[in-house]
Structures are given as C-alpha cells and as structure tokens.
SEFI-809788 format. One line per 5 residues: number of its first residue (from 0); their letters; for each residue z, y, x of C-alpha. Coordinates in Angstrom, 3 decimals, decimal comma. Example, Ala and Ser with C-alpha at 12.3 -4.5 7.8 and 13.67 -1.06 7.14 Angstrom:
0) AS) 7,800 -4,500 12,300  7,140 -1,060 13,670
END
This chain:
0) XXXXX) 30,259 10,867 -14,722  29,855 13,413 -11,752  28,751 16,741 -12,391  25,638 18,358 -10,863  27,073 20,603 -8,162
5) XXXXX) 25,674 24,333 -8,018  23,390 25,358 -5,227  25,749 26,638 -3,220  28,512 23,599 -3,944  25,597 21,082 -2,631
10) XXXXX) 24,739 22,966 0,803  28,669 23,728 1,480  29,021 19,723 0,525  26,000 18,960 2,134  27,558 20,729 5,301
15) XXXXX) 30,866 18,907 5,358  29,951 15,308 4,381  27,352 15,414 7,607  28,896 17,227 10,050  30,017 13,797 11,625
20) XXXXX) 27,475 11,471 12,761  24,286 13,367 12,699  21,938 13,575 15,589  20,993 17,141 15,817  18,668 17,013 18,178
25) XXXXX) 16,522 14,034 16,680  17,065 15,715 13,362  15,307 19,265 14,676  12,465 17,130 16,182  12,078 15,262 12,694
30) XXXXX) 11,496 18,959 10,667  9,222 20,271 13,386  7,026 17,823 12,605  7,638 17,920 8,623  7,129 21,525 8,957
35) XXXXX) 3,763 21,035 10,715  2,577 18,033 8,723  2,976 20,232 5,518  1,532 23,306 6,906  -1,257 20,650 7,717
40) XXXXX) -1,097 19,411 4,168  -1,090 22,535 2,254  -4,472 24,265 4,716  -6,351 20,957 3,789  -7,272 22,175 0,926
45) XXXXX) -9,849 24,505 2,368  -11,005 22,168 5,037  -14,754 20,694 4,140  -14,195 22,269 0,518  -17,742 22,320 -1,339
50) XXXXX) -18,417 25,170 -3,664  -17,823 23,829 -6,609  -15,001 21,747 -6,089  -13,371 20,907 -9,701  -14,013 17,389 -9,891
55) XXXXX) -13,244 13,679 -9,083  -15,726 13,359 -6,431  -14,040 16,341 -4,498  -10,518 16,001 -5,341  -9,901 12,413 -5,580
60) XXXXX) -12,570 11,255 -2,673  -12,623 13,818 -0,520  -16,056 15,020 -1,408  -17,348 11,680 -0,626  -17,910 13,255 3,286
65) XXXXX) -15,539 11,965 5,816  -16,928 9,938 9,127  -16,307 7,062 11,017  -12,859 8,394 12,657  -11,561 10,199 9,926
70) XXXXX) -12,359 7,070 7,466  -10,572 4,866 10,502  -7,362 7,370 10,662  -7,209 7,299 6,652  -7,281 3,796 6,360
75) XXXXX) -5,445 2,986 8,952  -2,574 6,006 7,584  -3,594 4,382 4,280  -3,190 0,557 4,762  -0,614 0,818 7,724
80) XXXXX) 2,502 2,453 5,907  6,557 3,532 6,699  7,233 0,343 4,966  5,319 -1,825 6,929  7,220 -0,021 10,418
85) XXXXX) 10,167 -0,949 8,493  9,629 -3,906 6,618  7,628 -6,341 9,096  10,075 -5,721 12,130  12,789 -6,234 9,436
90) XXXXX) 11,727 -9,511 8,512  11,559 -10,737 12,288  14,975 -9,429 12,740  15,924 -11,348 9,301  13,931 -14,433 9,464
95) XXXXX) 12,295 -14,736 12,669  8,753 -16,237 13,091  8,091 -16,245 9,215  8,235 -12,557 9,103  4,939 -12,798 11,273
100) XXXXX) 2,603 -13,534 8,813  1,786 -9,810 8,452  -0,197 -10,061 11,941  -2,756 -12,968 11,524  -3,419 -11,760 7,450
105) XXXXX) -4,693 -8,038 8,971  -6,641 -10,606 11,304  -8,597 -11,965 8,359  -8,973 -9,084 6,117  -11,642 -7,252 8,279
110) XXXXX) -14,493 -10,220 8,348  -13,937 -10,646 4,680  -14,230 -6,838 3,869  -17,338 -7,124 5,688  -19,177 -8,764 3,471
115) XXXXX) -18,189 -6,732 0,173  -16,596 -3,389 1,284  -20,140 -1,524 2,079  -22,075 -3,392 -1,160  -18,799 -1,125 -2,795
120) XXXXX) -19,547 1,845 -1,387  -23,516 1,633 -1,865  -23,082 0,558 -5,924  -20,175 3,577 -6,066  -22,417 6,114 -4,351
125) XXXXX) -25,242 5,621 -6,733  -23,615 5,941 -10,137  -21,104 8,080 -9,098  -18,133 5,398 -9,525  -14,583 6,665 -8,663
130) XXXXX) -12,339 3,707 -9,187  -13,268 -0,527 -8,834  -12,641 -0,243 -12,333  -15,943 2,364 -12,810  -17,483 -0,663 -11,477
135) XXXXX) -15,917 -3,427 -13,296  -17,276 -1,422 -16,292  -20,696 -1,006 -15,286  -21,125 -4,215 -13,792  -20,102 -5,856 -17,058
140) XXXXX) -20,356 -3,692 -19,946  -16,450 -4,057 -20,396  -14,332 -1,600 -21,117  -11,421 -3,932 -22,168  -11,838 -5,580 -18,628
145) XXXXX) -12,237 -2,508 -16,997  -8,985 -1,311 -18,412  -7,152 -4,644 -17,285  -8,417 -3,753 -13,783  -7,229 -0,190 -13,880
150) XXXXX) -3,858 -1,011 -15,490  -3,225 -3,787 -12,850  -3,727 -1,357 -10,066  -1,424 1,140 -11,306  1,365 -1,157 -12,082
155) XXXXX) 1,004 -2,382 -8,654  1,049 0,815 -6,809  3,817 2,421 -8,606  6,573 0,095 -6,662  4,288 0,336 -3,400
160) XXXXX) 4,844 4,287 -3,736  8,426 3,971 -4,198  8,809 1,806 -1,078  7,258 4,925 0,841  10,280 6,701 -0,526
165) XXXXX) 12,777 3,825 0,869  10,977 3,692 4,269  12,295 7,722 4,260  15,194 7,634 2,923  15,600 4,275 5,780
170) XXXXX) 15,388 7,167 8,160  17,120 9,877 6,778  20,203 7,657 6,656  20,163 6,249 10,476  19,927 10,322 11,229
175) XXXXX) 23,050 10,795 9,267  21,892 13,215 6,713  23,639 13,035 3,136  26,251 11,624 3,798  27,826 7,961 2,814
180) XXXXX) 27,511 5,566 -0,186  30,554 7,825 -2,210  28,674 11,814 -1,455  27,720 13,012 -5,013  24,253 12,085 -5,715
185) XXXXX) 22,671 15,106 -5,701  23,754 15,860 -2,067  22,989 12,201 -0,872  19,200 12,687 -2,272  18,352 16,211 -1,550
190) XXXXX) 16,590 15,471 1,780  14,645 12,637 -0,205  14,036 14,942 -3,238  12,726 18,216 -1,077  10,271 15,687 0,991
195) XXXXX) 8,852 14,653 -2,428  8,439 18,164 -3,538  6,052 18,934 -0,396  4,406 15,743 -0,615  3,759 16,484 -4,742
200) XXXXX) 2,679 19,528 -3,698  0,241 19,315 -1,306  -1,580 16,225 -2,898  -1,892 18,361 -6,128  -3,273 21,292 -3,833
205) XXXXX) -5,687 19,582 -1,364  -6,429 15,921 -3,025  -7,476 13,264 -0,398  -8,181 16,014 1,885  -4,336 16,558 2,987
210) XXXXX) -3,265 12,432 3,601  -6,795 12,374 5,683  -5,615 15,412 8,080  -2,232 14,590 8,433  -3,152 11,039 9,218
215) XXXXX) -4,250 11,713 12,832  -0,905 13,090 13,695  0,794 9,906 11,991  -1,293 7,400 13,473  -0,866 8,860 16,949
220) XXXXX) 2,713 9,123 16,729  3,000 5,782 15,745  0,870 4,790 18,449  2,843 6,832 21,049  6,268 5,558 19,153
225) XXXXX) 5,232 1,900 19,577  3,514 2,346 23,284  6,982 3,576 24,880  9,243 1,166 22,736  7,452 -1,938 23,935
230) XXXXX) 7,840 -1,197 27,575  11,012 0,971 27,399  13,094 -1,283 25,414  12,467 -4,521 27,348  13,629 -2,926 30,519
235) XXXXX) 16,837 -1,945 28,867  17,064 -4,566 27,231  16,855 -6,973 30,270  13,351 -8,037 30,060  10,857 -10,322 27,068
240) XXXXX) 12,496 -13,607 28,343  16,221 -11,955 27,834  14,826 -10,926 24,273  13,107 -14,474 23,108  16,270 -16,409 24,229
245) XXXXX) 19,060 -14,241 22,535  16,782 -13,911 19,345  16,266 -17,839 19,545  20,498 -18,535 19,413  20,551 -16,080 16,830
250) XXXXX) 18,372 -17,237 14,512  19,606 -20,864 15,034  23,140 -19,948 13,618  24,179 -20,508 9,934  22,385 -18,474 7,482
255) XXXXX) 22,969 -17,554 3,986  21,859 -21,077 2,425  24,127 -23,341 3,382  23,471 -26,365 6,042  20,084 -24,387 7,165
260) XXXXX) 19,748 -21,414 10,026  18,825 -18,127 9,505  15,432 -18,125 10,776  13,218 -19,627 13,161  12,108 -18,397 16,464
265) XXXXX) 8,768 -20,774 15,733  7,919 -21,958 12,422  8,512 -24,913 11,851  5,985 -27,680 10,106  7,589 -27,090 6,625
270) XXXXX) 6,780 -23,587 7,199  3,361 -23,975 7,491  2,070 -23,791 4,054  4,193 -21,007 3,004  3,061 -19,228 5,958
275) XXXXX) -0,874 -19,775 5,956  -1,096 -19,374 2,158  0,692 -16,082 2,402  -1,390 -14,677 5,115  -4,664 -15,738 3,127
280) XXXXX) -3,151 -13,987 -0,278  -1,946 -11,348 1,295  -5,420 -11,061 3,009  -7,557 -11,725 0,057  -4,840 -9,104 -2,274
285) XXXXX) -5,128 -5,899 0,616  -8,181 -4,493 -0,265  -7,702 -5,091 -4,154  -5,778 -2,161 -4,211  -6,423 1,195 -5,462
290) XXXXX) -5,620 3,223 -2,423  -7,354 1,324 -0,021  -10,848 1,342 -2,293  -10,137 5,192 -2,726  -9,761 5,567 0,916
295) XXXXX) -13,259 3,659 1,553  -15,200 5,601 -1,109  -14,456 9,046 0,575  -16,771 7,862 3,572  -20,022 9,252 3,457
300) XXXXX) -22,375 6,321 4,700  -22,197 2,786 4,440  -22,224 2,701 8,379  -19,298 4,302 8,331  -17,811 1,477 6,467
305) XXXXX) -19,155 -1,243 8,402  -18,259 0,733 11,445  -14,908 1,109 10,386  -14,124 -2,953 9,583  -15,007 -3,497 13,473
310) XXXXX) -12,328 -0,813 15,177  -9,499 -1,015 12,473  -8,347 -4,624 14,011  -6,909 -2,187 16,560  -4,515 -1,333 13,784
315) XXXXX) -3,013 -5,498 14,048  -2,896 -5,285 17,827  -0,133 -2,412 16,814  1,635 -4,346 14,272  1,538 -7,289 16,473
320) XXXXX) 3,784 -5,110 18,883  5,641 -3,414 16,363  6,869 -6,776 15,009  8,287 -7,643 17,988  10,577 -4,719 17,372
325) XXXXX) 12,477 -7,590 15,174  13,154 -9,302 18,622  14,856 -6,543 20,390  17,080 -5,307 17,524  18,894 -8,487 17,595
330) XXXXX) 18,978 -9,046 21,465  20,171 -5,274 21,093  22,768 -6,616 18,425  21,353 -3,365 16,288  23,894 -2,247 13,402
335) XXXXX) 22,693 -2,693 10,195  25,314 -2,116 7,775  24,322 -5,228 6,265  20,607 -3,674 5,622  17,986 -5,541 7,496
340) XXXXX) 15,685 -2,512 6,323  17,610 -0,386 8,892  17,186 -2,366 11,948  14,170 -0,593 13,525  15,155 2,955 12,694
345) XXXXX) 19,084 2,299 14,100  17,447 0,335 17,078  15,802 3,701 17,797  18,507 5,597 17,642  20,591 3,451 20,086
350) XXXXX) 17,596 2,984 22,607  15,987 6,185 23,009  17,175 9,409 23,819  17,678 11,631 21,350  14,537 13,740 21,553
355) XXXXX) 12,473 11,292 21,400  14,522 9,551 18,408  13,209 12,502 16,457  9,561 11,677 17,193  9,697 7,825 16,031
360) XXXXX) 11,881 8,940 13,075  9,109 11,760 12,318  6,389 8,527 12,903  8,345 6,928 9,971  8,538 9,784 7,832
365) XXXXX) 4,943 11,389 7,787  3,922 7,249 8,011  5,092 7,483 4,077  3,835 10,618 3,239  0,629 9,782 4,042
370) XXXXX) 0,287 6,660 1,948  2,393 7,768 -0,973  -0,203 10,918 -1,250  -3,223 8,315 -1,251  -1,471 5,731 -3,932
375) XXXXX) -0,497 8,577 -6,091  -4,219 10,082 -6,003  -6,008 6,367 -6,188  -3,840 5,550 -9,371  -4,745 9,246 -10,653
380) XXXXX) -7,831 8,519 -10,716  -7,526 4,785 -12,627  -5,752 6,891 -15,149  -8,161 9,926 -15,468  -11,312 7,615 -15,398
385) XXXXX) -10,639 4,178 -17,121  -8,015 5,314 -19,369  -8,127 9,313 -20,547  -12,198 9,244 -20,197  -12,941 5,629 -21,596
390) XXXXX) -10,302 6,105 -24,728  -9,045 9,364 -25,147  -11,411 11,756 -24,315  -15,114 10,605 -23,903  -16,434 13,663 -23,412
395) XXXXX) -13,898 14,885 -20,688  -15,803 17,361 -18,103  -15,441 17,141 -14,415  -13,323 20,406 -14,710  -11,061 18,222 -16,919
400) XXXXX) -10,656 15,235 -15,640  -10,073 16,911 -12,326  -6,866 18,859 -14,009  -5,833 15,613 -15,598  -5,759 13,589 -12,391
405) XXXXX) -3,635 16,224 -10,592  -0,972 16,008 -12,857  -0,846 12,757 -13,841  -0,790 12,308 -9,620  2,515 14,398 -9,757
410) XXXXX) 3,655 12,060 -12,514  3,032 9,180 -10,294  5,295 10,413 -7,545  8,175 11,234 -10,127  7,966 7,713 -11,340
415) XXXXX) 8,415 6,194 -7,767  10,869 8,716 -6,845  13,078 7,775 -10,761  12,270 4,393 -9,623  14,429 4,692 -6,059
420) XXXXX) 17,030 7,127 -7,232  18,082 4,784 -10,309  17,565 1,311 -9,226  18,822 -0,736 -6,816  16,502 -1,391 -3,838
425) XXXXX) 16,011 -5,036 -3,982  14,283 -3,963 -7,516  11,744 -2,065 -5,913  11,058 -4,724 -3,222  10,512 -7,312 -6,416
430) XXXXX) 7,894 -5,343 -7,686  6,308 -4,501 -5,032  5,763 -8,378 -4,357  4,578 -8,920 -7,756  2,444 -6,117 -7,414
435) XXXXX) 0,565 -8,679 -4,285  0,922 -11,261 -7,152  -0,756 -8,868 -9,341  -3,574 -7,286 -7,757  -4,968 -10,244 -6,781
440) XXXXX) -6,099 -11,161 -10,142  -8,397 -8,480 -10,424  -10,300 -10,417 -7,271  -12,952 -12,286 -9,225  -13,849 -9,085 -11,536
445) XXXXX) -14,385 -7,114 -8,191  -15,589 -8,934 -5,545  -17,280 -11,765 -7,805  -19,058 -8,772 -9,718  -20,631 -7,361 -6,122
450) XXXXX) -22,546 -10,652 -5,113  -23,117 -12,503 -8,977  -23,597 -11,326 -12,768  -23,175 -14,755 -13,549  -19,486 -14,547 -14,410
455) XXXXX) -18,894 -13,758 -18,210  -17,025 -10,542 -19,111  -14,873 -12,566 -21,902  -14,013 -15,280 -18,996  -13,027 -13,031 -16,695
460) XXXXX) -10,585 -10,900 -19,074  -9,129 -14,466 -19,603  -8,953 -15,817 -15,957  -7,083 -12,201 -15,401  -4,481 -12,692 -17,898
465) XXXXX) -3,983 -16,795 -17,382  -2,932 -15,633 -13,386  -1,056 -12,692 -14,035  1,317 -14,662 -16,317  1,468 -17,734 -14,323
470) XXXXX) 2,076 -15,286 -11,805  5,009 -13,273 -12,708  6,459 -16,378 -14,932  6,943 -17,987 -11,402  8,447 -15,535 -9,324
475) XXXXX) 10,605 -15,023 -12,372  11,610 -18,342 -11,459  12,224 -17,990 -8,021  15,893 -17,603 -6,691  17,514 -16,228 -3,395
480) XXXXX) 20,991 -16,780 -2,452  21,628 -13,431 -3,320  19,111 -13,089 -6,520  19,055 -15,292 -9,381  15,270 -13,688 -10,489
485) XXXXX) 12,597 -12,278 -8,332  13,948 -13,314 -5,061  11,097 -14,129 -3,409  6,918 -14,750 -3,923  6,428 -18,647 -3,122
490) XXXXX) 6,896 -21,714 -4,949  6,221 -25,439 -4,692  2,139 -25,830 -5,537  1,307 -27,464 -8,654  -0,269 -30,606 -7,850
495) XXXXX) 0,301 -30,615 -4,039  3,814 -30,402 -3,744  4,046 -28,072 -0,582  5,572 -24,865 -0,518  3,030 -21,826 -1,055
500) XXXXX) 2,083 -18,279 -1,547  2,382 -18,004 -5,600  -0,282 -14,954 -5,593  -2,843 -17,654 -4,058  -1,607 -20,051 -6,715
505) XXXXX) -2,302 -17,604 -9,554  -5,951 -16,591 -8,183  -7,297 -20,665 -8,002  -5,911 -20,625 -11,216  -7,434 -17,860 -12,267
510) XXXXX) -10,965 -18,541 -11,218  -11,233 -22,153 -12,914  -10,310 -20,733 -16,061  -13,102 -18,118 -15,262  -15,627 -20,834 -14,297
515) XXXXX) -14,759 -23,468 -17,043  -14,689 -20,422 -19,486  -17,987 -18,830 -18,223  -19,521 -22,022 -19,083  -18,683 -22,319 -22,392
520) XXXXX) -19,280 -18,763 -23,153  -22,475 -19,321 -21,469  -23,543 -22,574 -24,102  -22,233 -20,634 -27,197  -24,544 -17,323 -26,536
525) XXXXX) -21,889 -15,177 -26,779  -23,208 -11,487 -25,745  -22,482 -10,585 -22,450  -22,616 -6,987 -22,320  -25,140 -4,554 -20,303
530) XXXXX) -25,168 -4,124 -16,671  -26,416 -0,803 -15,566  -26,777 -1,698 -11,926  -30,136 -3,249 -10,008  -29,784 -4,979 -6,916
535) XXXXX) -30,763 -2,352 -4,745  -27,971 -0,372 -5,585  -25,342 -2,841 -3,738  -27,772 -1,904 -0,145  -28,398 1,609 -0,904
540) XXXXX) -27,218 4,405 1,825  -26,738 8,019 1,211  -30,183 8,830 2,303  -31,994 7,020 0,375  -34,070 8,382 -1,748
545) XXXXX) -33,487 8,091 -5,627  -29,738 7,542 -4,974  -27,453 10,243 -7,179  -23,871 10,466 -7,873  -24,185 11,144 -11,849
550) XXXXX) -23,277 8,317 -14,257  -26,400 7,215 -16,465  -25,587 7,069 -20,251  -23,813 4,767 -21,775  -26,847 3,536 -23,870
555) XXXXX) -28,764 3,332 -21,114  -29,884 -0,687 -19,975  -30,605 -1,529 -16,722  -31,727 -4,122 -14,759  -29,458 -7,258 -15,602
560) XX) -28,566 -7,569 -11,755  -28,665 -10,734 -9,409
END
C-alpha cells in the first residue's frame, strides 16, 4: 500500500512526474479561466441576494428570480454538460452514426416540455414546491410515493455528478498534469481534488446563484470552442468530404465483436429501433431529472419558461456540430490511449495552437463545474425536503433546512468524487445509464400528475417499482465484449423482437401496471389520498393575484383537481 506523501513530497513529485509532456501554455490559459470562474462563483453569492436569504427558495432556486437569458444560459450550462462535449463526439469516433442519437432526442424534448414544463412552474410557484417530489406529494397525498420520486432522482444524479468529474479529469490528462497510470495517487488526483474543493465551495456559498453566473462564460466558450473547430479543423484536415470518407473505411474495419465492423458511417436498418427508441427515452427521461426541474423553477414567470423551450433548440444545432468532432478525430487518426473518452480533448490538442488549446480545455472544465454545482444542489434539495422534512424533522424551519441542504450538497460532491477516485470508469458510465433507466420511471407520477388526478397513488408506487426492476434486471443482463454486466442500455423488446431502448421498455411497462392497477384500486374504493391543488394553480403566473409561495397545512383539503 503507498503512503500518503507530505505536502511538500507531492508538489516536488508533482513537479518531476510532469515536467515532460505538459502544455504550458494551454495549461496557464486553463487556470485563468478557473481562477475567474471561481472568483465568479464565490461573488455570486451577493448577486440578486434578498434580505432574508436563509431558505430553500433562495438558496436552492435562486430566489425564484432569474429571466429569460439567464434561465436559457442555466439550462443550457445545466442540460448541456463536459460529458456530453466528451461523451457524444466519443461515441461518433467509437461507433459512428449510432452515437448520433443525442442530436434528434434534444430535437424532441423541447415540444414535449412545452406542454408540462410551465403547468410545473405555475403549481410550484403557488405552494411553494422545491423539488417534483413537493409535487408528487401534494398532488397525491403520498408521502411513500413522493419519497420513491426523490430517492430515484438522487440515485440517478449521483453517477451523472461523477461523470462531470471524468469529463475533467478527461482534460487534465490530455494537458499532461499528474502524471501517468503508476504516479502515487495522491499526486495523480490533486488537480481533480483542488477543482472539487472550489466547486464544493462556492455551491455551499452562493447556491444556484454561482452555476447561473458562471454559465454565460461556459456556454460562450463552448460556443466560440465549437465555432472555430468546425471550420478550422476541416481545412486542416483536408476538407468534410476528406473527413466522411476516411471515417467511412474506418468504421468498416473489424471491430471488437467478431465478424461485424466497428461502427457505421449510416445506420443501418437493424439499427433503427435501437436508435429511435433511444432518442424517444432519452427524450422522454431529460427533463425527469432533478437538476433540470431545479434549473426551471428558479425562473420567475411562466413566460420565461415557455420562452425558454423555443430558443434552447439552439443548444442541438451545437451538439449537432460538436458531434461531428467524432468525424475528424479519426480522419485526424487522434491518439487515444485506448480511451475513446479522450478523443475530443487530444484532437484539440493536436489541431489547435496551444493558446487556444487552453480555451477549449477551460470550455470542458467550467462545462462540468457548472452542472456538477446544479446536480449537487437539485439532489440537496430532494434530500432536505422529501426526506429530512417529510421523516425526520417535520417541523424543520427554513433556516434549517437551508443549513441541511448545504451540507448534505457538499456530501453529494464527495460521493461523486469517492465514486471516480475508487472505481473504475466504466462503473460510473453503468450507472449513469441506469440512472436514464431510472429516472424515467418517475414519468407517470410527474407528468401524469400535471394534466390528470385520475391515476391512483397505490398504482403508481407500483408501476414505479415493476419498471425500475425490470429495468436494472435487464441491463444487468446485458453484455459487451469487454463487460460481462452493465455493458450497455438496450435489449431485444418483449413481444416484438427488435432491438430497443430498455428505459422505454421499463416506462410501457410501467404505465400498464399503473392503468390496470388504477382500475382495480378504483372498483375496490381504496382511499386515494388528498390533493391540495385546484386547477388554476397549473395556469397561474407570478402576478396573479392570490398566488403565494407558503405551503398550506398538511390537514388542509383542497379542491380534488381535474
């Protein structure tokens, strides 16, 4: 077992494992913009602060006050993370045309968050809910279900948090800083563990305030970063048609199953139901999740929402380029030390100059700090309002719950980062899959609740826990030629035969058992629990009169809904 070097060992080791191979200049250009970011991060905390600012509502949501463009810039810092820069671009470079399925799913989430996304925000904004689970419980007089809802989300963000951490640490190797796969531990990590102390401590010091801030210098970079490599790269490169015709011979070579290629340049017609149910999933699953709900309560209007799911295609026109990133590192015959996940950062390294290396690596970075800070703060407050205020402490005040959802944010972010340092990487890419799997489930609870009461409480909890199990039973049961468990999230569809999405799977299977189940319930009287919502609460705007953030009593019946 290695020891844990002193201070001054580490920085003297530090020094000597790195001297060779790291790009100095890229690297300086990389902490300018760290430095600025947290300087950014850490004065957040007295931008738009309200006087009395010890709560949920200002903490965890921002004070409930942001705009059109700062709602667009948090969402799109918020949905649009290092992972997917790395990841989606990775996959093209891995698979080819499969990997694409990232760009028409962003293309279908925006009309469908249309229709639910600002009923969210008026219900929220009336009884003061923090989390979809605040709903979930109000809608349906469950606290059990509300707790399955809040537990799901956590579990799945955990692993999307820790890929954050990969997407840096993606970057920090390409630049050369740590040193190899044999540097003691504690030297290799330090860059990762000092960029999770500054993102830990900024989120705990300025809440949603700091991600929102810092996003407009991550979303421009990116844009900037993804502007010059589109047209710079090609012209290196020896132009698009260069690009599609060395990607197309690669991809048609031997792969890792035997007898089949690597990829496809096109996909192919068996292809086609793995790829369309995985963009619908992945579709339906995005806005399931607790950070992007968190980021769409902070807005202060319902306009603002609306607004925002018109402009924030703009974000798939980007991803759209950025995926043909995949392309070009393999025309570019990009080094990846047999880590796909590398492609895009090393491809930058290669093509630009160094100076402007260190702005698409900084792109990368602050693209995970962002996220990370708005997962850790969204499952913060699952924790602090379905769990520590619905069964520990029912009486929590504002003052407390807004200590308890700091901390338990900084526990968050030492989970993901445990999660990274101790376990291989594939691990983390499992779970973040089944996390898809997972929040997807919690679909007909949310969205179902918005438009219909008709759905039982008891049927629902049931249609939940039927698709998570079917769910993570079946990717179980999935193998890769290089994982026996895990290795990948579709399976041949029950009853059809094709190849498909096993998220989507789950999700039909979970709402018949809700229907068939709601039906019964429904003949044999059992009670159904109290909603305290009316129907104009899912149209309500900020100015409307009789609208309040304060949760009614517990006791109190309302209006059984519509």
């Amino acid at each position: 077992m290695t020891a844990i070097p002193t201070t001054t060992g580490a920085f003297e080791a530090l020094a000597a494992s790195s001297t060779k191979g790291i790009n100095g200049v890229a690297l300086a250009v990389f902490v300018f913009f760290f430095l600025a970011v947290t300087v950014m991060g850490f004065l957040a905390a007295r931008w738009r602060k309200a006087e009395q600012s010890e709560n949920l509502d200002e903490w965890g949501l921002g004070g409930r006050s942001f705009g059109t463009w700062i709602t667009w810039f948090l969402l799109g810092g918020d949905l649009y993370t290092a992972y997917t820069f790395v990841a989606v671009p990775a996959a093209i470079y891995a698979a080819g045309a499969s990997g694409f399925f990232a760009v028409p799913y962003t293309i279908l989430v925006y009309p469908l968050i249309f229709t639910f996304l600002p009923r969210l925000w008026s219900v929220s904004h009336k009884h003061g809910y923090v989390t979809t689970s605040d709903f979930v419980r109000g809608r349906f007089g469950s606290k059990g279900l509300s707790l399955a809802v809040a537990l799901t989300g956590i579990l799945a963000t955990m692993p999307y948090i820790a890929l954050q951490l990969v997407g840096i640490q993606a970057v920090l190797d390409v630049m050369g800083i740590g040193g190899g796969e044999h540097t003691n531990w504690f030297v290799k990590d330090l860059p990762l563990l000092i960029a999770f102390a500054v993102l830990a401590a900024y989120t705990y010091s300025s809440g949603l305030r700091a991600p929102a801030l810092i996003a407009f210098v991550k979303d421009g970079l990116i844009y900037l970063v993804i502007a010059v490599a589109i047209i710079y790269i090609p012209i290196k490169l020896g132009g698009f048609g260069e690009i599609f015709d060395s990607a197309g011979k690669a991809l048609a070579q031997p792969g890792a199953v035997p007898g089949k290629p690597r990829g496809e340049l096109v996909s192919g017609p068996n292809a086609q139901w793995a790829y369309a149910t995985l963009a619908l999933g992945s579709a339906l699953a995005l806005f399931m999740y607790p950070h992007s709900i968190t980021a769409t309560l902070s807005s202060r209007s319902r306009n603002v929402i609306r607004r925002n799911t018109t402009i924030l295609p703009l974000y798939s026109l980007m991803l759209g380029l950025l995926a043909l990133l995949g392309f070009m590192a393999v025309k570019a015959g990009t080094d990846i030390q047999g880590n796909p996940q590398l492609a895009i950062p090393q491809l930058f390294e290669d093509m630009f100059p160094s100076w402007f290396s260190g702005v698409a690596f900084a792109a990368i970075g602050i693209g995970a700090l962002v996220p990370a800070a708005i997962m850790s703060i969204a499952a913060a407050n699952l924790f602090t309002r379905n769990v520590y205020k619905d069964f520990l402490k029912q009486d929590a005040t504002p003052e407390q719950e807004h200590k308890v959802a700091k901390l338990v944010s900084l526990l968050v972010k030492v989970g993901a980062l445990v999660f990274v340092l101790t376990m291989d990487k594939t691990v983390a890419i499992n779970f973040q899959l089944l996390g898809g799997i997972w929040i997807l489930q919690t679909m007909p609870s949310l969205v179902g609740g918005l438009f219909t009461r008709w759905f039982h409480r008891w049927a629902l909890l049931t249609g939940w826990a039927v698709g998570m199990l079917y769910g993570t039973l079946a990717a179980y049961g999935v193998a890769s030629p290089t994982q026996k468990h895990f290795g990948g999230s579709s399976k041949e569809i029950p009853g059809i035969g094709e190849i498909g999405y096993i998220g989507l799977t789950a999700f039909v299977l979970n709402v018949v058992v809700t229907v068939i189940l709601t039906f019964a319930l429904k003949a044999a009287k059992a009670p159904d629990g109290i909603d305290e919502t009316s129907p104009a609460d899912y149209t309500a705007d900020a100015g409307d009169a009789g609208v309040t953030v304060e949760l009614p009593p517990a006791t109190e019946k309302a209006p059984a809904g519509h």
